[in-house]
Backbone as numpy.savetxt, mean C-alpha at the origin, in Angstrom:
# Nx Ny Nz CAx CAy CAz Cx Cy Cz
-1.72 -5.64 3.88 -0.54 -4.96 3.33 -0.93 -3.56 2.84
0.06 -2.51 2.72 -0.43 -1.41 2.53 -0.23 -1.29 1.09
-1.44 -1.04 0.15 -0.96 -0.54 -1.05 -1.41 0.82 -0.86
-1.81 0.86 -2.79 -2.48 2.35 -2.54 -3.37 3.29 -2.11
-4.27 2.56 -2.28 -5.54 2.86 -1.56 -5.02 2.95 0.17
-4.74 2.26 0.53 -4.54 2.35 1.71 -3.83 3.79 2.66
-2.37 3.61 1.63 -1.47 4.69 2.14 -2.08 6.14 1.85
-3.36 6.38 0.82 -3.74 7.12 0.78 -5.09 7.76 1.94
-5.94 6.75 2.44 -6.72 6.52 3.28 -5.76 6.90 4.64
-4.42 6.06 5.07 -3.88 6.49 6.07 -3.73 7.55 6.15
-2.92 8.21 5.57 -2.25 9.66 5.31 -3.09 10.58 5.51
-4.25 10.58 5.26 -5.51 11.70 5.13 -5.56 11.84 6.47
-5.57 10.32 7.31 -6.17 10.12 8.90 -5.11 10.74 9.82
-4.13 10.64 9.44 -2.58 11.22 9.91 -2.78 12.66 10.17
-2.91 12.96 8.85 -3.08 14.76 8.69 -4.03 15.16 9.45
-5.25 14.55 10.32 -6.19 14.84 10.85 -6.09 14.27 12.47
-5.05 13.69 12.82 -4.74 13.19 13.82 -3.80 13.90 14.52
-2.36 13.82 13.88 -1.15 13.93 14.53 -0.49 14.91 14.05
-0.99 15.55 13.03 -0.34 16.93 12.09 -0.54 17.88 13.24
0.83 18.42 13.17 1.36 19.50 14.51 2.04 19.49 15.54
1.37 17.92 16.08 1.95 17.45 17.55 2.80 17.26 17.60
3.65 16.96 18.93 5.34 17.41 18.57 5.91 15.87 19.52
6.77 14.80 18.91 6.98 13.93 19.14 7.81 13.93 20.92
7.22 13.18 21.64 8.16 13.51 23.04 9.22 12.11 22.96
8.82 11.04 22.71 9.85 10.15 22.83 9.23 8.89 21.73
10.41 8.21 21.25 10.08 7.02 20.23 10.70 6.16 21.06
9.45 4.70 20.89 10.37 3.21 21.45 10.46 2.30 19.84
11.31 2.14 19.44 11.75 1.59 18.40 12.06 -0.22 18.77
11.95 -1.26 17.70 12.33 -2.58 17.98 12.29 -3.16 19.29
11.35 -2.91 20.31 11.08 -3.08 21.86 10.42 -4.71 21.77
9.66 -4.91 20.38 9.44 -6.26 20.56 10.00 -6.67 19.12
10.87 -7.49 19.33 11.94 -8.49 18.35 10.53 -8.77 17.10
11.29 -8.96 15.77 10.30 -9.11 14.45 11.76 -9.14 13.71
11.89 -10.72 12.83 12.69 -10.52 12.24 12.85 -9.95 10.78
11.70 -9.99 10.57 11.55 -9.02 8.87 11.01 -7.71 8.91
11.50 -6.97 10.29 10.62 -5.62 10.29 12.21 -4.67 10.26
11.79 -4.24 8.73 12.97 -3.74 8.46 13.23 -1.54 8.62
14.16 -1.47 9.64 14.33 -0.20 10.07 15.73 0.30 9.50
15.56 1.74 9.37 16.19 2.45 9.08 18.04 2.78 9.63
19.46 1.94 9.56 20.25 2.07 10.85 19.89 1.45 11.88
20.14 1.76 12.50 20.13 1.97 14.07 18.96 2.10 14.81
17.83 1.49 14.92 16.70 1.49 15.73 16.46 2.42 17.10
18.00 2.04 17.49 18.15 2.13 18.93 18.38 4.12 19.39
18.83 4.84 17.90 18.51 6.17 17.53 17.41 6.84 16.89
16.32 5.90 17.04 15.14 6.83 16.63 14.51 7.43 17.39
14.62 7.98 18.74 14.46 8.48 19.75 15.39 10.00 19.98
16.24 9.89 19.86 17.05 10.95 19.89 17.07 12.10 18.51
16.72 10.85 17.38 16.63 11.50 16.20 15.20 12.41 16.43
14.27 11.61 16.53 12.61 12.15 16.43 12.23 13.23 17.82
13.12 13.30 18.67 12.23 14.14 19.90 12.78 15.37 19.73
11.20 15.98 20.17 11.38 17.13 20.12 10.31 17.78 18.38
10.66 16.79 17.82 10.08 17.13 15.93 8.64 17.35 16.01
8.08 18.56 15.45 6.54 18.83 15.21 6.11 17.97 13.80
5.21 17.21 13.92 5.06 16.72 12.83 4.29 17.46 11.77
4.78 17.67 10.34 4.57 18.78 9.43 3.16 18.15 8.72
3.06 17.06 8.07 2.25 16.55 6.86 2.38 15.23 6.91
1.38 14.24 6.83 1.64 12.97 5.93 1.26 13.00 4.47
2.00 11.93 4.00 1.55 12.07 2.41 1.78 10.19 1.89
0.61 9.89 0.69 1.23 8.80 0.18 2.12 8.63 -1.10
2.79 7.83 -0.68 4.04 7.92 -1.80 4.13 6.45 -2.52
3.03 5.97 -3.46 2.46 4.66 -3.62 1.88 3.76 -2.78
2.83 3.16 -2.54 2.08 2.01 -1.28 2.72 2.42 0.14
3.67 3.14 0.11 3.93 3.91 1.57 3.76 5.21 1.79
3.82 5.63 3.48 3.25 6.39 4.04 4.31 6.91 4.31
4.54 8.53 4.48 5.52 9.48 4.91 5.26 10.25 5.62
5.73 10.45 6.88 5.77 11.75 7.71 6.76 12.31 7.81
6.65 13.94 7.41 7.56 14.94 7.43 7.47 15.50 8.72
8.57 15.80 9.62 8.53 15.76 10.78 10.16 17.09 11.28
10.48 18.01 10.63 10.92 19.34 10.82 12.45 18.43 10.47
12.42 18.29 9.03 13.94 17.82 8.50 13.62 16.17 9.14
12.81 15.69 9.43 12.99 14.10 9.61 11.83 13.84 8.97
12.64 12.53 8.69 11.39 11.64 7.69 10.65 10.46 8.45
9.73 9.94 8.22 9.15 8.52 8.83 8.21 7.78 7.60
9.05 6.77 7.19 8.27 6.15 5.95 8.08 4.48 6.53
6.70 4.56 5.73 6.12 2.87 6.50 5.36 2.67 5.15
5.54 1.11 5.18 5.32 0.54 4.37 5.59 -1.23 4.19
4.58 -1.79 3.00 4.30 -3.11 3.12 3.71 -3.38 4.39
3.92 -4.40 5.20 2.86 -5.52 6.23 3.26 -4.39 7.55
3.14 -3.03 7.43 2.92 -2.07 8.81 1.83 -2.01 8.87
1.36 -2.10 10.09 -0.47 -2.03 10.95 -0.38 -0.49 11.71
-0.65 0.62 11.13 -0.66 2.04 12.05 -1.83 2.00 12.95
-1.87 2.55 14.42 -3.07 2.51 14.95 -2.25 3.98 15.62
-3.53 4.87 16.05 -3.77 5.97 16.50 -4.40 5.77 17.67
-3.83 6.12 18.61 -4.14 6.35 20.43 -4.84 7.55 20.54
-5.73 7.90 21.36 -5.97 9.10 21.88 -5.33 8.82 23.31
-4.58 8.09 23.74 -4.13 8.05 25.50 -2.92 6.96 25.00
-1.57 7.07 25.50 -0.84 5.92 25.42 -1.40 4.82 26.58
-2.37 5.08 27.56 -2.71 4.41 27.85 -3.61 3.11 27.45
-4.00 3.17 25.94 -4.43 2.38 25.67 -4.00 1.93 24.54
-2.76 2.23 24.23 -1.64 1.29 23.48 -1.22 0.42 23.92
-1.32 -0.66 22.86 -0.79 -2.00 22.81 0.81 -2.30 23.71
0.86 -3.31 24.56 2.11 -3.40 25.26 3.78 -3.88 24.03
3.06 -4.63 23.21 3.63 -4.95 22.21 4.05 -4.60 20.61
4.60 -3.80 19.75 4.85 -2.88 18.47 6.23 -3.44 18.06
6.35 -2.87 17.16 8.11 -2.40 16.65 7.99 -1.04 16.62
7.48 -0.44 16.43 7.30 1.40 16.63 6.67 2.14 17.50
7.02 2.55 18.45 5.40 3.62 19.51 6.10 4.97 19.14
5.70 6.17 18.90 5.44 7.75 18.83 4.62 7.85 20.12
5.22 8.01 20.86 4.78 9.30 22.34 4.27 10.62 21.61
3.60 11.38 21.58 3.45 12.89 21.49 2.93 13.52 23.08
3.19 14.88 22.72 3.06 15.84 23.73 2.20 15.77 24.99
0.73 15.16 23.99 -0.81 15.61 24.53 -0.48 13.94 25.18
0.51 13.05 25.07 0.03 11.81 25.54 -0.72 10.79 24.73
-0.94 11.72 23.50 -1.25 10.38 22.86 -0.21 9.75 21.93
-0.68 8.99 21.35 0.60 7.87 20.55 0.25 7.14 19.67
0.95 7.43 18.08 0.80 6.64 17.47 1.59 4.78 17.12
1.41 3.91 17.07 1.98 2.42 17.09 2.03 2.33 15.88
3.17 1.56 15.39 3.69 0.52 14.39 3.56 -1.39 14.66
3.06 -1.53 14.03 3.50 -2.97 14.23 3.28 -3.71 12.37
4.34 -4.87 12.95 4.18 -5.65 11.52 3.68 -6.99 11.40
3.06 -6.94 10.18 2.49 -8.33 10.27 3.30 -9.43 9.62
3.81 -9.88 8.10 4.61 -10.38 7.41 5.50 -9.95 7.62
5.92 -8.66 6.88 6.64 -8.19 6.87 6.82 -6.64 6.81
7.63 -5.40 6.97 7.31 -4.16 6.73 8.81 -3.21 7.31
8.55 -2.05 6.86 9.43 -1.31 6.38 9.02 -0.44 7.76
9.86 0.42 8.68 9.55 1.41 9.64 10.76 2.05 9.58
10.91 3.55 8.91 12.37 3.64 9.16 12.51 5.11 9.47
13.20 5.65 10.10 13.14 7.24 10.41 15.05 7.47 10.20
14.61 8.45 9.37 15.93 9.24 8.36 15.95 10.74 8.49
16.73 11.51 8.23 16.86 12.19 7.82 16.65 12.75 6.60
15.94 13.94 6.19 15.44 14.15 4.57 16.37 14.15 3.69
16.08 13.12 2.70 17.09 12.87 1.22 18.05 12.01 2.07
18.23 11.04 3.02 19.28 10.01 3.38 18.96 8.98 2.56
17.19 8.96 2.34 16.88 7.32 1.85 17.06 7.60 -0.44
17.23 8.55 -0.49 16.79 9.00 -1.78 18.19 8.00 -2.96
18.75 7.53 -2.74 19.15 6.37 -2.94 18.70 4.97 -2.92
18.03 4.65 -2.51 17.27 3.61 -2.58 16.11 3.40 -3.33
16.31 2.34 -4.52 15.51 2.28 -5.70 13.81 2.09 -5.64
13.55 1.41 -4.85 12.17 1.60 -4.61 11.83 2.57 -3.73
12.19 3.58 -2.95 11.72 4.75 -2.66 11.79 5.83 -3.54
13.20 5.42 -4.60 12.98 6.69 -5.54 11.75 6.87 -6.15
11.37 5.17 -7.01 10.22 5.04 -7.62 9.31 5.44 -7.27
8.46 5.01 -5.88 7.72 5.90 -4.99 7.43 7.23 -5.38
8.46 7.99 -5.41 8.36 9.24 -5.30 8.07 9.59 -6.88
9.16 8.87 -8.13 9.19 9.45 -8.85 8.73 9.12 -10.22
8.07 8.19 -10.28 6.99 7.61 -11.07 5.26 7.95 -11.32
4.69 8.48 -11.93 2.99 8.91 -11.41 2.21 8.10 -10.87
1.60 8.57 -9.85 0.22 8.11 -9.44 -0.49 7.38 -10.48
-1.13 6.47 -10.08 -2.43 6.21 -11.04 -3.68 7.00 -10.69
-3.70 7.80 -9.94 -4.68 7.98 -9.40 -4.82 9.88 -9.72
-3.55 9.99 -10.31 -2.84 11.66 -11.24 -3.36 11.55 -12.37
-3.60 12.68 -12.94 -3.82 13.00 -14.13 -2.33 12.68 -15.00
-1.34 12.61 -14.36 -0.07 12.51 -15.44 0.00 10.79 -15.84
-0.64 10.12 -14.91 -0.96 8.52 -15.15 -1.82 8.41 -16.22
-1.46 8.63 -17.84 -2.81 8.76 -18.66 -2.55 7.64 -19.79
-3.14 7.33 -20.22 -3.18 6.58 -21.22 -1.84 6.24 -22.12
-1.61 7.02 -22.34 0.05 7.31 -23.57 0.95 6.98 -22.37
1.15 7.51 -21.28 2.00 7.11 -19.60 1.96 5.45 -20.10
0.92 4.84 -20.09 0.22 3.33 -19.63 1.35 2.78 -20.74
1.00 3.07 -21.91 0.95 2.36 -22.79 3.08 2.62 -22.84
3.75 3.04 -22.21 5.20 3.28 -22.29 5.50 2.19 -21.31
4.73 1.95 -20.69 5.19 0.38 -19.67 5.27 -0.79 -20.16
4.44 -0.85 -21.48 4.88 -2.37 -22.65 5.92 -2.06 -23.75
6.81 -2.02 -22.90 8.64 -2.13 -23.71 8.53 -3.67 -24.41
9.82 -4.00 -24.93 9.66 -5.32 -25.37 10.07 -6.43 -24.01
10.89 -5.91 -23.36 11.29 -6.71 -22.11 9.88 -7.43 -21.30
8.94 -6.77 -21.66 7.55 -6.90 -20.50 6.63 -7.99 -21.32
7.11 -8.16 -22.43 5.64 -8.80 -23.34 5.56 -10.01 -23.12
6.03 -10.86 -22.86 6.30 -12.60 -22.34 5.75 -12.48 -20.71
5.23 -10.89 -20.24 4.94 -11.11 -18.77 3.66 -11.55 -18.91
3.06 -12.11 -17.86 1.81 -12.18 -17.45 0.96 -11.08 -16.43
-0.28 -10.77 -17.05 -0.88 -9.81 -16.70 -0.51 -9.48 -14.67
-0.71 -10.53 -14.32 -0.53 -10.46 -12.88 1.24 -9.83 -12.50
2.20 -10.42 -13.11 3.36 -10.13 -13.49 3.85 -8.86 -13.88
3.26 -8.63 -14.62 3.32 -6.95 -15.32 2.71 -5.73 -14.11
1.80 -6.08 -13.90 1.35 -5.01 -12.54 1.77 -4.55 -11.57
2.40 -6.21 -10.94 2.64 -6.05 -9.40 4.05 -6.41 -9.00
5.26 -6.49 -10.26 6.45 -6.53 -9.76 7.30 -5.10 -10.23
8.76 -4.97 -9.98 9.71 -4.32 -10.41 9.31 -3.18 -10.47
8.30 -2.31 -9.53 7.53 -0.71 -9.36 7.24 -0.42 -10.26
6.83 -0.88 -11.44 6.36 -0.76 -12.78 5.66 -0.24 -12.31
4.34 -0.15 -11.46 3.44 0.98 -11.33 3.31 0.91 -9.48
3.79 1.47 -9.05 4.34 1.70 -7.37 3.13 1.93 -6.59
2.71 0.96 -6.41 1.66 0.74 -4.71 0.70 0.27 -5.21
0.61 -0.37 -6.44 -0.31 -1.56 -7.04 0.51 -3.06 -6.69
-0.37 -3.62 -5.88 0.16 -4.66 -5.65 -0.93 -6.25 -5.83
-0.39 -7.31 -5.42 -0.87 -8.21 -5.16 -2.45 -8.23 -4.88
-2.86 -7.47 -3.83 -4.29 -7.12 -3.36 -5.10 -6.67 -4.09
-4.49 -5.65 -4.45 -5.55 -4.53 -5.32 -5.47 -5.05 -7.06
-4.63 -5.99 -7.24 -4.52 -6.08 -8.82 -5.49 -7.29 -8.76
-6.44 -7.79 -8.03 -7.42 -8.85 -7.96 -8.86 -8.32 -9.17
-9.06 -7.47 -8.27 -10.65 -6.78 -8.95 -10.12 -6.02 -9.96
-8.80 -5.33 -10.23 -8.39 -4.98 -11.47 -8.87 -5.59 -12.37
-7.81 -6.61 -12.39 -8.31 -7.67 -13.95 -9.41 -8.19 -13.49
-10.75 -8.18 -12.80 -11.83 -9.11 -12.88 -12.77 -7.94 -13.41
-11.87 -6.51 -13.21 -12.36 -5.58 -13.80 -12.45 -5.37 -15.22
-11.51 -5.65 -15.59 -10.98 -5.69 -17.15 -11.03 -6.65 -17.77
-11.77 -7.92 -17.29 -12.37 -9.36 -17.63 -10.40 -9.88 -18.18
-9.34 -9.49 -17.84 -8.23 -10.25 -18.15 -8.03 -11.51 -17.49
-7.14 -12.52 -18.03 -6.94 -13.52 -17.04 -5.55 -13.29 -16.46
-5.54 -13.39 -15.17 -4.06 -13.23 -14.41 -2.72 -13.91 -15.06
-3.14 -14.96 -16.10 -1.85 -15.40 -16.25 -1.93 -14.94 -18.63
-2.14 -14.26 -18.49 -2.54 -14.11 -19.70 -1.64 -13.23 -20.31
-0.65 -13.30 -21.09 0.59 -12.60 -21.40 0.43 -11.27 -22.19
1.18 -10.28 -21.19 0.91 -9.10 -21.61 0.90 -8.46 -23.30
1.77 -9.19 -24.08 2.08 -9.29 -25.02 0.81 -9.68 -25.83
0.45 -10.48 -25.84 -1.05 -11.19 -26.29 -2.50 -10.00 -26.28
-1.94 -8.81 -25.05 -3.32 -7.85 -24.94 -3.66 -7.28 -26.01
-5.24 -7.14 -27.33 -5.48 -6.19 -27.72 -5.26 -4.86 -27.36
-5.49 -4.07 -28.43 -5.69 -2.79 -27.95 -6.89 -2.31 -26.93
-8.01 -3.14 -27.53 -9.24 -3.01 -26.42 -9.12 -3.70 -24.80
-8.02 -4.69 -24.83 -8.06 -4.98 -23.68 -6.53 -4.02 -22.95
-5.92 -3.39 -23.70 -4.76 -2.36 -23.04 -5.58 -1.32 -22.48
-6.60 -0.98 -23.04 -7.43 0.47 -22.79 -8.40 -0.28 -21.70
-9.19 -1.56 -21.64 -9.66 -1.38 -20.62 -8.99 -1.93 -19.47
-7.76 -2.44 -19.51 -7.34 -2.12 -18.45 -6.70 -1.61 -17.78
-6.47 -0.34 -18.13 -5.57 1.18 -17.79 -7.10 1.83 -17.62
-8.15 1.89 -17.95 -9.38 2.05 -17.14 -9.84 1.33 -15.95
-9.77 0.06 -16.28 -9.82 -0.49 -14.77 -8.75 -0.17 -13.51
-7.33 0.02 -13.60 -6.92 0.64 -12.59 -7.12 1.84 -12.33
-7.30 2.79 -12.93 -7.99 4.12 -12.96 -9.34 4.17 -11.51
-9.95 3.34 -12.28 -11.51 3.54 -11.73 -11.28 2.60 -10.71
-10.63 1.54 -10.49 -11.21 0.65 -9.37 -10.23 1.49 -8.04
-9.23 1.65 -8.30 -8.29 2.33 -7.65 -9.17 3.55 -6.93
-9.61 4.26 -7.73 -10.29 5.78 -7.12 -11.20 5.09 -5.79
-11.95 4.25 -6.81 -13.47 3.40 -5.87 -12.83 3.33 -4.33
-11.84 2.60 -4.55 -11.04 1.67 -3.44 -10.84 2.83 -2.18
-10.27 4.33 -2.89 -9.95 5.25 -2.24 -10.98 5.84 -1.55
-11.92 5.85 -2.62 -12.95 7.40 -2.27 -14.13 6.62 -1.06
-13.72 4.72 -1.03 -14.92 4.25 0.01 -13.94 3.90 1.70
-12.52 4.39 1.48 -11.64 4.16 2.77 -11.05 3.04 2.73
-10.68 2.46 1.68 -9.53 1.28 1.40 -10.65 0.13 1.20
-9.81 -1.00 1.26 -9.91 -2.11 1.15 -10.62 -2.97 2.60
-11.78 -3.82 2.14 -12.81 -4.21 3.64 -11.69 -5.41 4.18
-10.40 -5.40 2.69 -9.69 -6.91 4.17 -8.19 -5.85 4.75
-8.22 -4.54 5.00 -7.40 -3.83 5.69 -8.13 -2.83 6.52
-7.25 -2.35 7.83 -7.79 -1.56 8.03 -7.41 -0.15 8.75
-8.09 0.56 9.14 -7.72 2.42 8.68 -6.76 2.40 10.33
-6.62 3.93 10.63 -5.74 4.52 11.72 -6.34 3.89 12.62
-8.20 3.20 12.83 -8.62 3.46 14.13 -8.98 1.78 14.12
-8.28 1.05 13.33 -8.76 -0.03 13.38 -9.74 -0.84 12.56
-10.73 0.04 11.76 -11.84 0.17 11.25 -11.20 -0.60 9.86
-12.38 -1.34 9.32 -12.20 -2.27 8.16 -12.27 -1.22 7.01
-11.80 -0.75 5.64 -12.31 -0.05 4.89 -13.70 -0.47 3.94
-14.28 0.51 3.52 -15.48 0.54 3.47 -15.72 -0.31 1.40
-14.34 -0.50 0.88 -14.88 -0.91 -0.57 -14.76 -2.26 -0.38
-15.78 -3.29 -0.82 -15.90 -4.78 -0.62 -15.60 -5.54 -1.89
-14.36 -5.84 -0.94 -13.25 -6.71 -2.42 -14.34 -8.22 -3.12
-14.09 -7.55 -4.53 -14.73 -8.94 -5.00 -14.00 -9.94 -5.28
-12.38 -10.16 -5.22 -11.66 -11.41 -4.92 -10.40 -11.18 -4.21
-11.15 -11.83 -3.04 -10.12 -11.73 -1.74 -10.50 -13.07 -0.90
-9.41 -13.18 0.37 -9.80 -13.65 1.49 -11.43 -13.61 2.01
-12.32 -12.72 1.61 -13.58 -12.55 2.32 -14.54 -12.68 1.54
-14.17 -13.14 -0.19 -15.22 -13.68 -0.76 -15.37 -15.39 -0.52
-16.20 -15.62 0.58 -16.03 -17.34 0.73 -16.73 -17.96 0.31
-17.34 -17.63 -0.72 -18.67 -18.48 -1.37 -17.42 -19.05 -2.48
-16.27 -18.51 -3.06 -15.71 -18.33 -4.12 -16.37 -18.56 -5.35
-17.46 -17.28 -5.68 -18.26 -17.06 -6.61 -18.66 -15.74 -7.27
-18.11 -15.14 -8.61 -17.70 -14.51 -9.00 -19.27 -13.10 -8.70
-19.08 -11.89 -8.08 -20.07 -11.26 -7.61 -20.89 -10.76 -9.06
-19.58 -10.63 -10.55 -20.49 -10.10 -11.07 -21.33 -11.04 -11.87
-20.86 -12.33 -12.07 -21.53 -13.00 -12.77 -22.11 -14.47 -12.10
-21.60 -14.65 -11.08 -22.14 -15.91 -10.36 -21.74 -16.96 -10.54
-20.40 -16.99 -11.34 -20.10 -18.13 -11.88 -18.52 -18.56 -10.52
-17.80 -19.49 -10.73 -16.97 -20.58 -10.00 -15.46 -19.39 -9.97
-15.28 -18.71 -8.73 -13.78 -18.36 -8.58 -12.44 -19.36 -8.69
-11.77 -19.39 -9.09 -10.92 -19.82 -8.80 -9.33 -19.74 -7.83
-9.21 -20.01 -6.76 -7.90 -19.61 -5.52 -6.90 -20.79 -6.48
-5.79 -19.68 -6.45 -4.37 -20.42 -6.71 -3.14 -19.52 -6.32
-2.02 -20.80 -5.85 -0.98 -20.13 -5.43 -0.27 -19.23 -6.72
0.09 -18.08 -7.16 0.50 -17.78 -8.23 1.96 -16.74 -8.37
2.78 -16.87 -8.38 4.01 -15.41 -8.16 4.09 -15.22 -6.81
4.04 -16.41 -5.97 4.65 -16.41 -4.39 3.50 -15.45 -3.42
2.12 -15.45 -4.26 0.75 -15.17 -3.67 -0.36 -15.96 -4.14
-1.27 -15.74 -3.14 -2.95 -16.10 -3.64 -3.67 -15.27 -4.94
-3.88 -16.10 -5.81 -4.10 -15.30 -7.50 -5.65 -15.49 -7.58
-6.64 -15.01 -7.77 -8.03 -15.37 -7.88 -8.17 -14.87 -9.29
-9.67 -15.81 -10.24 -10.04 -15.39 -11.10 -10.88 -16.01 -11.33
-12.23 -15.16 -12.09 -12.94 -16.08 -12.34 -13.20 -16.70 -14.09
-14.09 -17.81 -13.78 -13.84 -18.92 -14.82 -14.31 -18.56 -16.22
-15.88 -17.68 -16.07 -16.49 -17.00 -16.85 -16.41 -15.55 -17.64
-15.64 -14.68 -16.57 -15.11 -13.27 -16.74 -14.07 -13.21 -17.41
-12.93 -14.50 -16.93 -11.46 -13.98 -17.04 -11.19 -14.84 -17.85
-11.29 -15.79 -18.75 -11.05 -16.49 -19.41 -9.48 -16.35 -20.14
-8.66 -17.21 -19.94 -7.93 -17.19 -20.89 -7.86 -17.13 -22.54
């Protein structure tokens, strides 16, 4: 899934890929996905997009934007981007292909689920989780600071649980499920441990732990269980994920624990995270 780290890792690869090239034709919804959710009319993203030089990508939390001469292209959640140098060696199968000029082509496809939608600029700016996106800080900004952090424990939030508080209602936009793992194993919290209940020492370290693990995540090319424009696994090695299979905590050696938790896989460990 794309969070932050990710959309930020993409976007860089974008700008270094496809920034300039000028879209010749889009195949939109060519292979059926019933949770791959598009913008209108699928069947006009072709007419809309040709012809468009693509200006910039940028990340906008956990999704990806291309500005494309007054058109937009935002992707996000369970989208897989891959970058062609030849449409010849694009996949027969997507919900999205980008033709460009030179022949090469960028693909969409979804895995769970995901967002592919091409608009016109300010059509989507109504829609509450893209506003947020846009208009909430980075964690990864200097305007994301401490006093920022600490305005997100209203009284409505204090009965949440740490896992709860992070990763629902864009409370903090492109922190999700994935990345809020090594957070709290960062901040020794326990996932189900009510926000309300946090010291002050544990509010501060963990508005440091997203800070710092977040950057890490970025500055090594995402996450090792996602992966970049070219396919490639990212380079920071999640310490509770799918790919820790010993389920044994890296920093201390002690017993992970896997549980279903908030309609995901919740990890923690027994020694670190203690309730």
């Amino acid at each position: 899934m794309i969070e932050l780290p990710e959309a930020v890792v993409l976007s860089e690869q974008l700008n270094q890929t496809i920034k300039g090239k000028r879209i010749k034709n889009t195949f939109a919804a060519s292979s059926k996905h019933g949770f791959a959710w598009y913008y209108k009319d699928p069947a006009d993203y072709d007419a809309l997009l040709k012809g468009c030089r693509i200006e910039s990508a940028k990340a906008l939390a956990g999704r990806i934007e291309i500005s494309a001469e007054g058109m937009v292209l935002n992707f996000h959640d369970g989208v897989i981007l891959k970058y062609y140098d030849s449409l010849k060696a694009a996949p027969a199968k997507y919900q999205l292909l980008l033709v460009f000029e030179d022949e090469s082509a960028l693909v969409a496809t979804v895995a769970m689920y995901g967002g592919l939608q091409a608009f016109p600029k300010g059509a989507l700016d109504d829609d509450l989780y893209y506003d947020a996106s846009k208009r909430k800080p980075s964690p990864l900004s200097k305007a994301f600071n401490y006093g920022y952090f600490l305005t997100l424990f209203d009284e409505k939030n204090l009965k949440l649980s740490a896992k709860a508080f992070l990763a629902t209602e864009q409370r903090i936009p492109g922190l999700g499920n994935g990345v809020l793992q090594d957070i709290l194993l960062n901040a020794k919290i326990y996932p189900k441990k009510k926000i309300g209940t946090l010291t002050e020492t544990n509010r501060r370290n963990l508005f440091e732990s997203i800070k710092t693990t977040l950057q890490e995540m970025v500055e090594k090319g995402g996450r090792d269980t996602e992966k970049d424009l070219f396919g490639h696994p990212g380079g920071y090695k999640t310490k509770l994920s799918k790919n820790n299979k010993t389920l044994l905590c890296p920093d201390c050696g002690s017993v992970v624990i896997k549980e279903t938790y908030l309609g995901g896989s919740t990890y923690y460990c027994t020694r670190c995270q203690k309730l």
